[in-house]
PDB file of N, H, CA, C and O in Angstrom:
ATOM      1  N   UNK A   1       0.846  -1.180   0.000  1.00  0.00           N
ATOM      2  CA  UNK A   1       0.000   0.000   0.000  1.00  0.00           C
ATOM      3  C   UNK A   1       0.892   1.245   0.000  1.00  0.00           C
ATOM      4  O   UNK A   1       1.807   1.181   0.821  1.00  0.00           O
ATOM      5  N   UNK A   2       0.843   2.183  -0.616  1.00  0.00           N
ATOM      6  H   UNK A   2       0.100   2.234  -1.283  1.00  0.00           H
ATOM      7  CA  UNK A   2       1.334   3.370  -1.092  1.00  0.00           C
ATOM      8  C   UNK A   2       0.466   4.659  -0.444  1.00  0.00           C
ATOM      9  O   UNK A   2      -0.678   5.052  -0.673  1.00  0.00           O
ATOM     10  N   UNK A   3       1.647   5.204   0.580  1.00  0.00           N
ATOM     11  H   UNK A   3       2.576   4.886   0.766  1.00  0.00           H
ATOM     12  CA  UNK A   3       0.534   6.813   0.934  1.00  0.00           C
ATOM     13  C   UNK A   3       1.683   7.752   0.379  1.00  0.00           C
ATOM     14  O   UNK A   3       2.799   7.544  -0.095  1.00  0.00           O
ATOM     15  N   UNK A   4       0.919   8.884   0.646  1.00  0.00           N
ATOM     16  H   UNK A   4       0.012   9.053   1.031  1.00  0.00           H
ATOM     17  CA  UNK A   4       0.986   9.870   0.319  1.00  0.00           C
ATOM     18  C   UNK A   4       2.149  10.797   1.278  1.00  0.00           C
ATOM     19  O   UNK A   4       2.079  10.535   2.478  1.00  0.00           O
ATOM     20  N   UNK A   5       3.091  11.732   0.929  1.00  0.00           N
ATOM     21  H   UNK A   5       3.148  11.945  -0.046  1.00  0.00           H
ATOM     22  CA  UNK A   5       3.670  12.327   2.010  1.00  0.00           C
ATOM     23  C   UNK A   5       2.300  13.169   2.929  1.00  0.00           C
ATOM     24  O   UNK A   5       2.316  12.822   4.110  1.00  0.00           O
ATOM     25  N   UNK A   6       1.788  13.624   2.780  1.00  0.00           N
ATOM     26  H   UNK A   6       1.774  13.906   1.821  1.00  0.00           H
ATOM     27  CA  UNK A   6       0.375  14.148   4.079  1.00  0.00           C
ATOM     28  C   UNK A   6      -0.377  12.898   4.487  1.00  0.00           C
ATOM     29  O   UNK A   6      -1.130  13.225   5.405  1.00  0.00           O
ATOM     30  N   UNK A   7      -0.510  11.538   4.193  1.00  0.00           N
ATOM     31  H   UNK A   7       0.102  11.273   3.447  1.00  0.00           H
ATOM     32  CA  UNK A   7      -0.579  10.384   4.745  1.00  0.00           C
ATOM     33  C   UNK A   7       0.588   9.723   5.577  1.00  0.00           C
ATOM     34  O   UNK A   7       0.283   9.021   6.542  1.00  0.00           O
ATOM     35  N   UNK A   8       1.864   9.913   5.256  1.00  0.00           N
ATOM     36  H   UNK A   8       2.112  10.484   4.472  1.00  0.00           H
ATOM     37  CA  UNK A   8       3.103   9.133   5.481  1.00  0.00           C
ATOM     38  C   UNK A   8       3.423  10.173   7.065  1.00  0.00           C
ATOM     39  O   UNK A   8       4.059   9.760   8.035  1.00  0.00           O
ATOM     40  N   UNK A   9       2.970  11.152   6.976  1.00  0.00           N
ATOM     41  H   UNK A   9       2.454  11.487   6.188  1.00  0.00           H
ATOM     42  CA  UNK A   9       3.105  11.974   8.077  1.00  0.00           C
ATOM     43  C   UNK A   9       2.432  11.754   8.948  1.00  0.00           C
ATOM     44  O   UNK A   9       3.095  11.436   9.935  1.00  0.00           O
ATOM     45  N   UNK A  10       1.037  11.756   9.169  1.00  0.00           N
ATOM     46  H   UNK A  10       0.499  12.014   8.367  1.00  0.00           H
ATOM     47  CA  UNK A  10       0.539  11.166   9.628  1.00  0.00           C
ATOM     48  C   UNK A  10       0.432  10.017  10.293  1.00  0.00           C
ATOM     49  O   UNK A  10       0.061   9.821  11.451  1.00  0.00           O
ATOM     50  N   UNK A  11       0.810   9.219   9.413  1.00  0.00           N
ATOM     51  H   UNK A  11       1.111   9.378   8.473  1.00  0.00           H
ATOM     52  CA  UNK A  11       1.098   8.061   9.955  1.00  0.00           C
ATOM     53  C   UNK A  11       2.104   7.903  10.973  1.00  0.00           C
ATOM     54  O   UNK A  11       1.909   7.127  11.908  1.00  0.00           O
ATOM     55  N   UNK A  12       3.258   8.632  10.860  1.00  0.00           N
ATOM     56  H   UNK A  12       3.417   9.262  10.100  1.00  0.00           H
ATOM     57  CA  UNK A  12       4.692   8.420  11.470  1.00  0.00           C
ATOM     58  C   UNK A  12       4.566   9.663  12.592  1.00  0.00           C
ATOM     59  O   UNK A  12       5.519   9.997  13.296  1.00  0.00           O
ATOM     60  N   UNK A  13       3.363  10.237  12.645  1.00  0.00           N
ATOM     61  H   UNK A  13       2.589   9.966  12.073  1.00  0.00           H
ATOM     62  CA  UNK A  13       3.670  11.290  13.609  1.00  0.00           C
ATOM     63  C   UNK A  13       4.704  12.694  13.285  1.00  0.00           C
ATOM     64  O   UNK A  13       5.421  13.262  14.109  1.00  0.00           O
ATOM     65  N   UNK A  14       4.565  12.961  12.148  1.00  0.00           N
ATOM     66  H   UNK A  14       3.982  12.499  11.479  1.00  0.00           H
ATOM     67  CA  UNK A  14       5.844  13.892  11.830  1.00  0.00           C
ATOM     68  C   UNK A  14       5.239  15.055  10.417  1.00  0.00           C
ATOM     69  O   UNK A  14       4.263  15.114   9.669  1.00  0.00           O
ATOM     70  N   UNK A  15       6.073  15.570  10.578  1.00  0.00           N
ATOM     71  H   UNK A  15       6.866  15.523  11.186  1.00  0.00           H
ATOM     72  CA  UNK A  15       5.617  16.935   9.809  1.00  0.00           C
ATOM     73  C   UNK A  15       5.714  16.321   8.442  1.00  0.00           C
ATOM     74  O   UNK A  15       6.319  15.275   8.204  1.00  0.00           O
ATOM     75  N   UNK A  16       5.000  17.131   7.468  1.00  0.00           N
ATOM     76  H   UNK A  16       4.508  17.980   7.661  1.00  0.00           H
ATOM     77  CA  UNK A  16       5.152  16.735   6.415  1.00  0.00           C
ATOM     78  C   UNK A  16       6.643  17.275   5.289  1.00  0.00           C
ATOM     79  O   UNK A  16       6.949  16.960   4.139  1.00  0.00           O
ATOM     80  N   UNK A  17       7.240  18.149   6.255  1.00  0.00           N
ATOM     81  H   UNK A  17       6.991  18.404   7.189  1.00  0.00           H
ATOM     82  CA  UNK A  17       8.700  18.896   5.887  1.00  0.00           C
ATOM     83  C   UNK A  17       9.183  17.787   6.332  1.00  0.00           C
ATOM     84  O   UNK A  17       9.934  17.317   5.478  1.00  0.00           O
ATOM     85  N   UNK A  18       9.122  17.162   7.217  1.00  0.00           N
ATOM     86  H   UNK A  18       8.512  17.544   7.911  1.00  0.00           H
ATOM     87  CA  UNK A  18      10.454  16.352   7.790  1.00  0.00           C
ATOM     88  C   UNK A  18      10.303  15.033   6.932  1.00  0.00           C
ATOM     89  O   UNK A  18      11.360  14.627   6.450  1.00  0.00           O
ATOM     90  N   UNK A  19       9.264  14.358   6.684  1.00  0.00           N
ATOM     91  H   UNK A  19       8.405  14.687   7.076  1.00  0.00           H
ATOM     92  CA  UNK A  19       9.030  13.769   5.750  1.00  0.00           C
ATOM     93  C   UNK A  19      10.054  13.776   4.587  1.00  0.00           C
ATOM     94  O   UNK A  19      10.932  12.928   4.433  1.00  0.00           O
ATOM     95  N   UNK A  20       9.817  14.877   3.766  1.00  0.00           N
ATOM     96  H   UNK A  20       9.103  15.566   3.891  1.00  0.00           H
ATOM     97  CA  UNK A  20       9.850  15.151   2.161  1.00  0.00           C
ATOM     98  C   UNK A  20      11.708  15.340   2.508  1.00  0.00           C
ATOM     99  O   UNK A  20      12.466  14.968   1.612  1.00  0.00           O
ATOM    100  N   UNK A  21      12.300  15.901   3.776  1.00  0.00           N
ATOM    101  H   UNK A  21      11.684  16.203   4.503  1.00  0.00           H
ATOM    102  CA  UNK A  21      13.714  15.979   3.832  1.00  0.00           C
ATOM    103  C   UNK A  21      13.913  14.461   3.748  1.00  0.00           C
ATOM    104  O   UNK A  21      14.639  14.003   2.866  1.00  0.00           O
ATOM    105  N   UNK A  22      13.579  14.029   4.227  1.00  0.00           N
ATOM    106  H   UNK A  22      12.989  14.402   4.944  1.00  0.00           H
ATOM    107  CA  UNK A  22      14.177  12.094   4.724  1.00  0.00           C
ATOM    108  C   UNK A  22      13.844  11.439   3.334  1.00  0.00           C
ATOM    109  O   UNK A  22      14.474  10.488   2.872  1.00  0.00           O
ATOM    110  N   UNK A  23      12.765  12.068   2.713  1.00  0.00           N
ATOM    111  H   UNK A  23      12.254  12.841   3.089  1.00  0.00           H
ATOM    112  CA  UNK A  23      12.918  11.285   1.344  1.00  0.00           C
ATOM    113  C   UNK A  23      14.128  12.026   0.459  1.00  0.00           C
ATOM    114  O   UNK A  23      14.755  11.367  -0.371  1.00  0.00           O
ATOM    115  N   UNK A  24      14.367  13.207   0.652  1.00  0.00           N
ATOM    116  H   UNK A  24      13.857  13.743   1.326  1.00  0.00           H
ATOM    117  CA  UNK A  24      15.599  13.980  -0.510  1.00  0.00           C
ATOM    118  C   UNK A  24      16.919  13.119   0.337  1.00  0.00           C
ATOM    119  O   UNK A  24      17.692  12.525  -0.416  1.00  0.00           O
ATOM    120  N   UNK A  25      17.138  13.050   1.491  1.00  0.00           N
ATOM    121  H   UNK A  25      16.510  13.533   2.102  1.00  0.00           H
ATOM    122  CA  UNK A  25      18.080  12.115   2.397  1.00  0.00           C
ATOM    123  C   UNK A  25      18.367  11.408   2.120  1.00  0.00           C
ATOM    124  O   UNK A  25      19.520  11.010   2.280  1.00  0.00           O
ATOM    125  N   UNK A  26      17.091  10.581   1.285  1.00  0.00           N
ATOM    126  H   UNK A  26      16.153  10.904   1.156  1.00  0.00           H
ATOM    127  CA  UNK A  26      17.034   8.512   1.285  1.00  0.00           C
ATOM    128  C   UNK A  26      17.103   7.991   2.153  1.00  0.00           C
ATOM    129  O   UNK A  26      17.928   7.082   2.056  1.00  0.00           O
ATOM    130  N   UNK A  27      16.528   8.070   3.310  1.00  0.00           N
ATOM    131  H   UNK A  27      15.857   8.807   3.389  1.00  0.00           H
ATOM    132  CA  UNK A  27      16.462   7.706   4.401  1.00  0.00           C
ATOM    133  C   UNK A  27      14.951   6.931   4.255  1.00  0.00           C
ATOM    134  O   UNK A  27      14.577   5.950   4.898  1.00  0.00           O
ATOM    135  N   UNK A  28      14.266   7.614   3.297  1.00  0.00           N
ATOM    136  H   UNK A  28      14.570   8.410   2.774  1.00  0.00           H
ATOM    137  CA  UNK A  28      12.899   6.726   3.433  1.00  0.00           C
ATOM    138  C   UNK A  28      12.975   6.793   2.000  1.00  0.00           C
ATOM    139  O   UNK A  28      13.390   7.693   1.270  1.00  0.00           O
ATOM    140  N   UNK A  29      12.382   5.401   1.683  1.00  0.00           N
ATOM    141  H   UNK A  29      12.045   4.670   2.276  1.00  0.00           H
ATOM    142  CA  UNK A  29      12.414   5.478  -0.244  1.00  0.00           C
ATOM    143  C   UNK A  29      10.819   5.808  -0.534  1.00  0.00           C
ATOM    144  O   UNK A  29       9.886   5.450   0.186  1.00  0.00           O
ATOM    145  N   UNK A  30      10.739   6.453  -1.563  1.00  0.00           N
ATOM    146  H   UNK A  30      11.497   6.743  -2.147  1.00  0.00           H
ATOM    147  CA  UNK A  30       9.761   6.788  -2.174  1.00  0.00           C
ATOM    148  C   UNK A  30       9.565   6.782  -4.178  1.00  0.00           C
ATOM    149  O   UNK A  30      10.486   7.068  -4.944  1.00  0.00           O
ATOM    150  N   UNK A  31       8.463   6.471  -4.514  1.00  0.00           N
ATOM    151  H   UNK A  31       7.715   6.238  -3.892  1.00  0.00           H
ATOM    152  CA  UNK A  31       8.278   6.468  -5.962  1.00  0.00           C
ATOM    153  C   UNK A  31       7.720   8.478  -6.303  1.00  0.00           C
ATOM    154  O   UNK A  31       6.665   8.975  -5.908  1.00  0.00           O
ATOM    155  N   UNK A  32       8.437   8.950  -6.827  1.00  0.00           N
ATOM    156  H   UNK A  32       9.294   8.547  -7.147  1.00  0.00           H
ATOM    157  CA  UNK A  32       8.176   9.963  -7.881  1.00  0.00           C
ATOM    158  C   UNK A  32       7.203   9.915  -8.744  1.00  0.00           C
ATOM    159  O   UNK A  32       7.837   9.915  -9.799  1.00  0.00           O
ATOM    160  N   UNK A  33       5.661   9.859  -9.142  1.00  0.00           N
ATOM    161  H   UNK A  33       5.146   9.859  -8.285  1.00  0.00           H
ATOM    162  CA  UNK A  33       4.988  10.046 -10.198  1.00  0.00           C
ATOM    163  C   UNK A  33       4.541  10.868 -11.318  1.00  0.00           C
ATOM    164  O   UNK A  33       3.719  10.728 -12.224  1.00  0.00           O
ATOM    165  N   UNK A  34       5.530  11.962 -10.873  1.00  0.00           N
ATOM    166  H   UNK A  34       6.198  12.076 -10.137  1.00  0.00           H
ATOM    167  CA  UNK A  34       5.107  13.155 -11.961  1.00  0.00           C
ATOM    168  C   UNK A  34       4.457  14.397 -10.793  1.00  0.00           C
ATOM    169  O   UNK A  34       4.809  15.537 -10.489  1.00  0.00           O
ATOM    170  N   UNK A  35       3.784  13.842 -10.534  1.00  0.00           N
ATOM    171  H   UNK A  35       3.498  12.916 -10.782  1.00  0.00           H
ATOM    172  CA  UNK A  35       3.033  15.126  -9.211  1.00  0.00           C
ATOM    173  C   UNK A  35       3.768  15.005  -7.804  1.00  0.00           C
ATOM    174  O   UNK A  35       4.208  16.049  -7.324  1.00  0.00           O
ATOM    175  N   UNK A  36       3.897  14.088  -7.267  1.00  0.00           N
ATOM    176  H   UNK A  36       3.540  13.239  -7.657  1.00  0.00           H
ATOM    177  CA  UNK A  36       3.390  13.542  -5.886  1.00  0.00           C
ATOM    178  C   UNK A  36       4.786  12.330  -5.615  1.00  0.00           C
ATOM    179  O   UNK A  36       5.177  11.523  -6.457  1.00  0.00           O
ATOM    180  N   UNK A  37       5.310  12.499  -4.291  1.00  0.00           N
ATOM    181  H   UNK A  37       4.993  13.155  -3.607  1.00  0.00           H
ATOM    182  CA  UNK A  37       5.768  11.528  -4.053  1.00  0.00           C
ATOM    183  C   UNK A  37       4.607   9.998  -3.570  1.00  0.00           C
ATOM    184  O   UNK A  37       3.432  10.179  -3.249  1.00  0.00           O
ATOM    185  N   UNK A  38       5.239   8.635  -3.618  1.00  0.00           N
ATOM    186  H   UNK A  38       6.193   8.487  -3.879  1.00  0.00           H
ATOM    187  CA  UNK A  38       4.345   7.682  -3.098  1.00  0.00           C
ATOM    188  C   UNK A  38       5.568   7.147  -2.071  1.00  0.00           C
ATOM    189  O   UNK A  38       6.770   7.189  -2.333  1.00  0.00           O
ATOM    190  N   UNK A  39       5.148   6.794  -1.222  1.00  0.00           N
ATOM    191  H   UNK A  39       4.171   6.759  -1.009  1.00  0.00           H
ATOM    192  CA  UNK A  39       5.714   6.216   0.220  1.00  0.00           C
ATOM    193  C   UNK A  39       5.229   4.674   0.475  1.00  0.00           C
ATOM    194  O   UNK A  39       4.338   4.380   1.272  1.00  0.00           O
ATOM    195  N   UNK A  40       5.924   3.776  -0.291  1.00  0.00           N
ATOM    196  H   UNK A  40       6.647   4.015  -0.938  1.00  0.00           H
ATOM    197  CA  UNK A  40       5.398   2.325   0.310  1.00  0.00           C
ATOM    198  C   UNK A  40       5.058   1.957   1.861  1.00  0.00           C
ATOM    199  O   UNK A  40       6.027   1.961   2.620  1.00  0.00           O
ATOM    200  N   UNK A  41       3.946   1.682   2.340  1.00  0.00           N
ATOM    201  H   UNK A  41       3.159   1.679   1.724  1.00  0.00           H
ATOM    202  CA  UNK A  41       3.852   2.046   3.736  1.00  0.00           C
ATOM    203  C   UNK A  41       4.862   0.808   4.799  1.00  0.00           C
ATOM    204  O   UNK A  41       5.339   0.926   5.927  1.00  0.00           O
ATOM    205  N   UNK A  42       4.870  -0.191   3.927  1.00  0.00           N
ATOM    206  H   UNK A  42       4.482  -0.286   3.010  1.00  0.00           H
ATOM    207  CA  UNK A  42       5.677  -1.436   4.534  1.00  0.00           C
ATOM    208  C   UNK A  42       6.824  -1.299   5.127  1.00  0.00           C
ATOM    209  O   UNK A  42       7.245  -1.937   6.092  1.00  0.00           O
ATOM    210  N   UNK A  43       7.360  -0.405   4.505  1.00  0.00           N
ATOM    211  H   UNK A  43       7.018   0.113   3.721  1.00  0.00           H
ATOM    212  CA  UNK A  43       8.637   0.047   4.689  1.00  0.00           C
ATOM    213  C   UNK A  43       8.960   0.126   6.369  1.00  0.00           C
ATOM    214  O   UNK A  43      10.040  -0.175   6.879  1.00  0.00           O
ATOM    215  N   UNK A  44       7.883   0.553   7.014  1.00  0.00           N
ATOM    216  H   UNK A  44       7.006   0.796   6.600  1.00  0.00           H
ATOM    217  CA  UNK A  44       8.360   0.870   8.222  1.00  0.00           C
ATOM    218  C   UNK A  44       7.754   0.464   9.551  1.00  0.00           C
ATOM    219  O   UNK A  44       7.585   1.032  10.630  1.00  0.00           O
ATOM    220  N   UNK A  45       7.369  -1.301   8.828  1.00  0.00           N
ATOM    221  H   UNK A  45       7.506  -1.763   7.952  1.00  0.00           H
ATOM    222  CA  UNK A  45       6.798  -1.785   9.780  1.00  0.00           C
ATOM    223  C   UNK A  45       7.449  -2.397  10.838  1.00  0.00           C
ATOM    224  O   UNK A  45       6.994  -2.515  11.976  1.00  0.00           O
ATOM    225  N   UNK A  46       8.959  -2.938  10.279  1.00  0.00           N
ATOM    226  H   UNK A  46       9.329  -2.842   9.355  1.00  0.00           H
ATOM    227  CA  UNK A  46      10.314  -3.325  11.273  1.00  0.00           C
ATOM    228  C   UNK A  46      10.499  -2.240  11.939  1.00  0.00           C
ATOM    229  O   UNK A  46      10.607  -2.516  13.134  1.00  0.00           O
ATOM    230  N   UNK A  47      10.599  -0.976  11.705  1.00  0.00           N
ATOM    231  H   UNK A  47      10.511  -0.752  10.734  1.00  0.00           H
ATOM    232  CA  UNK A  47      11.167   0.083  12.622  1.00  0.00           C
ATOM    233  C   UNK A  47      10.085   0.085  13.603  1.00  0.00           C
ATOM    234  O   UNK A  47      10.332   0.082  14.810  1.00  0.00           O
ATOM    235  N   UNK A  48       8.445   0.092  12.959  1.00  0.00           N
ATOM    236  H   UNK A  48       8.245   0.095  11.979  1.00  0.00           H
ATOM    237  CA  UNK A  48       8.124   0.485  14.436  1.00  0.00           C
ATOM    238  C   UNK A  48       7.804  -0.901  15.206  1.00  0.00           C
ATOM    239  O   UNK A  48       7.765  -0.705  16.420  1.00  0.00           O
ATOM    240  N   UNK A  49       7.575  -2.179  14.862  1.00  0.00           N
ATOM    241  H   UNK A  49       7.607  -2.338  13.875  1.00  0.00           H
ATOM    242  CA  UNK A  49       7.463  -3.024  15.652  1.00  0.00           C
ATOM    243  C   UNK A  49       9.201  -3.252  16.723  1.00  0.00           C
ATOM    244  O   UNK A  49       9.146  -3.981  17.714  1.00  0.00           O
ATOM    245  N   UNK A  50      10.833  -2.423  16.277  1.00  0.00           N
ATOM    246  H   UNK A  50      10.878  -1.831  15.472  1.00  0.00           H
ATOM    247  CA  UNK A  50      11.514  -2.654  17.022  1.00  0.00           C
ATOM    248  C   UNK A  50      11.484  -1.470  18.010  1.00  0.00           C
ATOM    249  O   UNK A  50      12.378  -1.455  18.855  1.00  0.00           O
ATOM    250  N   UNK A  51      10.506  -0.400  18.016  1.00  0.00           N
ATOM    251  H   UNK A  51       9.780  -0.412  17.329  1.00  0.00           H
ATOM    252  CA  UNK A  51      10.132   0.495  18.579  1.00  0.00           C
ATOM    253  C   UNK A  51       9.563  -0.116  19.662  1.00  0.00           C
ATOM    254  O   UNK A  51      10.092  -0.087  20.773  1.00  0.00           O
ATOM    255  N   UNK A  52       8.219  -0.832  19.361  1.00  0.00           N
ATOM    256  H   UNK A  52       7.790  -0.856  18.458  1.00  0.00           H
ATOM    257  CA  UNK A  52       7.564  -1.251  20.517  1.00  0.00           C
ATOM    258  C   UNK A  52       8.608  -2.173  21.479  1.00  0.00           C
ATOM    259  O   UNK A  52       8.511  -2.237  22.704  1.00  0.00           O
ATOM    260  N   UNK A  53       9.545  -2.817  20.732  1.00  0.00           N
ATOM    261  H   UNK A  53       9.623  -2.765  19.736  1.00  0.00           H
ATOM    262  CA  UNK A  53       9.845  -3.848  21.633  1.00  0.00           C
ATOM    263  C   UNK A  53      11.277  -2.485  22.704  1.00  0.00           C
ATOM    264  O   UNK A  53      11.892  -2.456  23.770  1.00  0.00           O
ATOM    265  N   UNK A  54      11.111  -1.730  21.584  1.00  0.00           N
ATOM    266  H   UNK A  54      10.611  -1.754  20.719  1.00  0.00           H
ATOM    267  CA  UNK A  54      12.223  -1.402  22.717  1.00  0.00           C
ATOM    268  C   UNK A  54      11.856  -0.210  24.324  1.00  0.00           C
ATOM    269  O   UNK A  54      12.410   0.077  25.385  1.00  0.00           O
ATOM    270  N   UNK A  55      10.379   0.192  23.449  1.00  0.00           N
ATOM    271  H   UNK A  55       9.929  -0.042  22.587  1.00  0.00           H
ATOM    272  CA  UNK A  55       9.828   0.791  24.537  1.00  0.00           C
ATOM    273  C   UNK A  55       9.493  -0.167  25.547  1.00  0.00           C
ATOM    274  O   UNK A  55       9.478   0.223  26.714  1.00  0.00           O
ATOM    275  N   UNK A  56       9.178  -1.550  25.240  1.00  0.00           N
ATOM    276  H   UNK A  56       9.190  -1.867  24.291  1.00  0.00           H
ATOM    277  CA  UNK A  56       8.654  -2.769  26.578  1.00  0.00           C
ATOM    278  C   UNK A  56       9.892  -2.600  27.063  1.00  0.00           C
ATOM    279  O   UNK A  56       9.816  -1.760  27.959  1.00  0.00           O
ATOM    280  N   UNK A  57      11.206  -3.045  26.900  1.00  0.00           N
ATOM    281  H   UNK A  57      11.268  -3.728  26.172  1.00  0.00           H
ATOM    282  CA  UNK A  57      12.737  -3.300  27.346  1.00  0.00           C
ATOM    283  C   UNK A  57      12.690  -1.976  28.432  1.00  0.00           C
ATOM    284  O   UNK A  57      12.616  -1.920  29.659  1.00  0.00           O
ATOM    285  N   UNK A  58      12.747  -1.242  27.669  1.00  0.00           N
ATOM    286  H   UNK A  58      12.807  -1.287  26.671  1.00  0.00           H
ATOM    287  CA  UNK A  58      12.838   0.759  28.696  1.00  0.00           C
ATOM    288  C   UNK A  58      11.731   0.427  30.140  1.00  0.00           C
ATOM    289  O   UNK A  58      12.055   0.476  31.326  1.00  0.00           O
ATOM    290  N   UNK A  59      10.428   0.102  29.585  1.00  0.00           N
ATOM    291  H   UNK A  59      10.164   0.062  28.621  1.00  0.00           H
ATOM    292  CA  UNK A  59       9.293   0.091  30.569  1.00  0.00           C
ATOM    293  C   UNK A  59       9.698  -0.776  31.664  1.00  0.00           C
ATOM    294  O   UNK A  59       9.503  -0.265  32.767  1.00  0.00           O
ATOM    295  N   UNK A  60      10.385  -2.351  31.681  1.00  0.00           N
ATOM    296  H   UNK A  60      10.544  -2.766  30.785  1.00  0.00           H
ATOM    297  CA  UNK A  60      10.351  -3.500  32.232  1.00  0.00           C
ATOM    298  C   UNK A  60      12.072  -2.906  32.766  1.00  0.00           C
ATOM    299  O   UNK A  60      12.387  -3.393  33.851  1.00  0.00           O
ATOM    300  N   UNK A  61      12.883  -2.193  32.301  1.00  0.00           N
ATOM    301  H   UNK A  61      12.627  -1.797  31.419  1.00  0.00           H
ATOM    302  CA  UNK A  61      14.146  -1.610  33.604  1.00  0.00           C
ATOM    303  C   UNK A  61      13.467  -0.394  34.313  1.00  0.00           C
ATOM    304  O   UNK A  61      13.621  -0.236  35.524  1.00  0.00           O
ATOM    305  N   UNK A  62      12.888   0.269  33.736  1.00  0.00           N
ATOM    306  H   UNK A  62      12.763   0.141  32.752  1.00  0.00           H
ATOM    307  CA  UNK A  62      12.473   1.876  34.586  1.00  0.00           C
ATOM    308  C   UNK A  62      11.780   0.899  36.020  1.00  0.00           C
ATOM    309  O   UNK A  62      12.076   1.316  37.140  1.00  0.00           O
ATOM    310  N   UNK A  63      11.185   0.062  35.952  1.00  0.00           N
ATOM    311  H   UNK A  63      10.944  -0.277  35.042  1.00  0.00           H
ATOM    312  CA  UNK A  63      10.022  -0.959  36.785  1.00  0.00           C
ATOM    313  C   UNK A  63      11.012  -1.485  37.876  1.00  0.00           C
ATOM    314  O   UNK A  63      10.469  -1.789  38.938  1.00  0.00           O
ATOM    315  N   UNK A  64      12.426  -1.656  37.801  1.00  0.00           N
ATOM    316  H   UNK A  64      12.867  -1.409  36.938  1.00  0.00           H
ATOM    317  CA  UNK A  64      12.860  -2.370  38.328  1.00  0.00           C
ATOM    318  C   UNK A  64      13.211  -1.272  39.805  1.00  0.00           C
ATOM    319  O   UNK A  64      13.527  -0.082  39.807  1.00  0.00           O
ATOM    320  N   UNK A  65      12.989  -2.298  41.058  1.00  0.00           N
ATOM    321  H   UNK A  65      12.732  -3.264  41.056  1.00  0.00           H
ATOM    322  CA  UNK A  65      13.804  -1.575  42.241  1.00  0.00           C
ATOM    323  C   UNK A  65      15.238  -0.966  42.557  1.00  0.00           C
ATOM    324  O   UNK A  65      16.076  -1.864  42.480  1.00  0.00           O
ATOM    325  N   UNK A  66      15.736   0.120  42.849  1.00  0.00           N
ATOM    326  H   UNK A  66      15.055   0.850  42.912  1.00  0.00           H
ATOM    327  CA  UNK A  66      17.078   0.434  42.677  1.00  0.00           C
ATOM    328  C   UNK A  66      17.397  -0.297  44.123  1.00  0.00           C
ATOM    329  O   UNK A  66      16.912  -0.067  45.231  1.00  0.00           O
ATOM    330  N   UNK A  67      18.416  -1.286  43.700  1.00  0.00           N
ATOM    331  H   UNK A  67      18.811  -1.473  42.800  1.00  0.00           H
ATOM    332  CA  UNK A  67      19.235  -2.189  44.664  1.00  0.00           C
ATOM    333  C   UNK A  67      19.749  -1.505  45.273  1.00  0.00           C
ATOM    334  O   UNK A  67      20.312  -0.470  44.918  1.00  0.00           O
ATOM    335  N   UNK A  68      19.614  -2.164  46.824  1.00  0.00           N
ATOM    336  H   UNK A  68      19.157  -3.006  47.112  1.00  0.00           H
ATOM    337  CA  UNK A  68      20.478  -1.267  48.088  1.00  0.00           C
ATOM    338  C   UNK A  68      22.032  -1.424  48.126  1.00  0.00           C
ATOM    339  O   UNK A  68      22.632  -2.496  48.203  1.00  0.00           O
ATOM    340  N   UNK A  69      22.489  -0.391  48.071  1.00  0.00           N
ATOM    341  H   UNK A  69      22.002   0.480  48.008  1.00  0.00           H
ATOM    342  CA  UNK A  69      23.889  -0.172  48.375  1.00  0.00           C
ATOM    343  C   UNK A  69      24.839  -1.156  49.662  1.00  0.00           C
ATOM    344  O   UNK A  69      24.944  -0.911  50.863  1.00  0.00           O
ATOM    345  N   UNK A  70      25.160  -1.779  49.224  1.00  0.00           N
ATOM    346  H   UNK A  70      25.074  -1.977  48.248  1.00  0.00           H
ATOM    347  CA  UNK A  70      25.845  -2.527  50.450  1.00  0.00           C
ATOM    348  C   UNK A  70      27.201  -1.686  51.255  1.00  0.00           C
ATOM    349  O   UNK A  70      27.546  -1.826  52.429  1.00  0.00           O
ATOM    350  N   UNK A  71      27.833  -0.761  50.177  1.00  0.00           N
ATOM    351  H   UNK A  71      27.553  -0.647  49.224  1.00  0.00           H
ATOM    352  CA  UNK A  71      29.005   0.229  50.861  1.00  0.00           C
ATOM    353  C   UNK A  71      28.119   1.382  51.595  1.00  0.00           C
ATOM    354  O   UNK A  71      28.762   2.402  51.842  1.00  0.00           O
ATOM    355  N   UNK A  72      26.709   1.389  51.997  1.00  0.00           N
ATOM    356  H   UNK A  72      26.187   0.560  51.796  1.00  0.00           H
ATOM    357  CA  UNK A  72      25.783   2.532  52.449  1.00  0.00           C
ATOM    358  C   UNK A  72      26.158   2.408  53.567  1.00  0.00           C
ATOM    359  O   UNK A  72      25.994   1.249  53.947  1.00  0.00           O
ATOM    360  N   UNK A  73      26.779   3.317  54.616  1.00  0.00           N
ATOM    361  H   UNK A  73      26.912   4.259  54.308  1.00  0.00           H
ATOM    362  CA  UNK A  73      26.997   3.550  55.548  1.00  0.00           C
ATOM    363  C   UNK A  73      25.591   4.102  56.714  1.00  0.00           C
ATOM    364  O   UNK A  73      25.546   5.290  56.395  1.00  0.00           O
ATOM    365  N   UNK A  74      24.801   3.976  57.501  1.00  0.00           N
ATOM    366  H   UNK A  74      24.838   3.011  57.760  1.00  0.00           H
ATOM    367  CA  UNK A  74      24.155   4.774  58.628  1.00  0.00           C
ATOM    368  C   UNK A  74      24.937   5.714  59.160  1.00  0.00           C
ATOM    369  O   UNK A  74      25.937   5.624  59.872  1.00  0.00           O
ATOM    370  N   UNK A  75      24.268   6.769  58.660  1.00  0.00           N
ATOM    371  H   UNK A  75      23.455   6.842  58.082  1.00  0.00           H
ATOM    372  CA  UNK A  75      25.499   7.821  59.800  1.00  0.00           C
ATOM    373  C   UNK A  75      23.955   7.960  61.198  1.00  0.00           C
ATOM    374  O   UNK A  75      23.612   8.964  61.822  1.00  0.00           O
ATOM    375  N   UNK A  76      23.640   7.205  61.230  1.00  0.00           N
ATOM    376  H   UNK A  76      23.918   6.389  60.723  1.00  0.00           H
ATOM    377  CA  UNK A  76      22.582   7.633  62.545  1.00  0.00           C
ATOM    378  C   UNK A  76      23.382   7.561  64.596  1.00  0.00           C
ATOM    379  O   UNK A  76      22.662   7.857  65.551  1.00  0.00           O
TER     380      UNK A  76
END
């Protein structure tokens, strides 16, 4: 499926400038038709499914208890 850069933005959460730079970049490939860039949408289904996994990884350490110091001295 093929969107549109004002679809592809959308989609990705991002301006439609930042878009159209990352395609002049090649950072994101796109087809040229005469008018309009096209944005294969597939393209960026690995990035965001390693997104999710890496936001679970972030979520499941932020979660974790900060271990007690064994050199912690009581000054009481």
């Amino acid at each position: 499926m093929y969107l549109t850069v004002q679809e592809t933005a959308e989609y990705l959460s991002l301006s439609e400038e930042q878009i159209k730079k990352l395609i002049l970049e090649k950072k994101i490939r796109a087809l040229f038709d005469g008018n309009q860039y096209l944005i294969n949408k597939e393209q960026f289904n690995t990035h965001l499914e390693q997104m999710e996994k890496y936001k679970k990884v972030v979520e499941e350490y932020m979660k974790e208890p900060i271990p007690e110091d064994i050199d912690v001295k009581d000054e009481d």
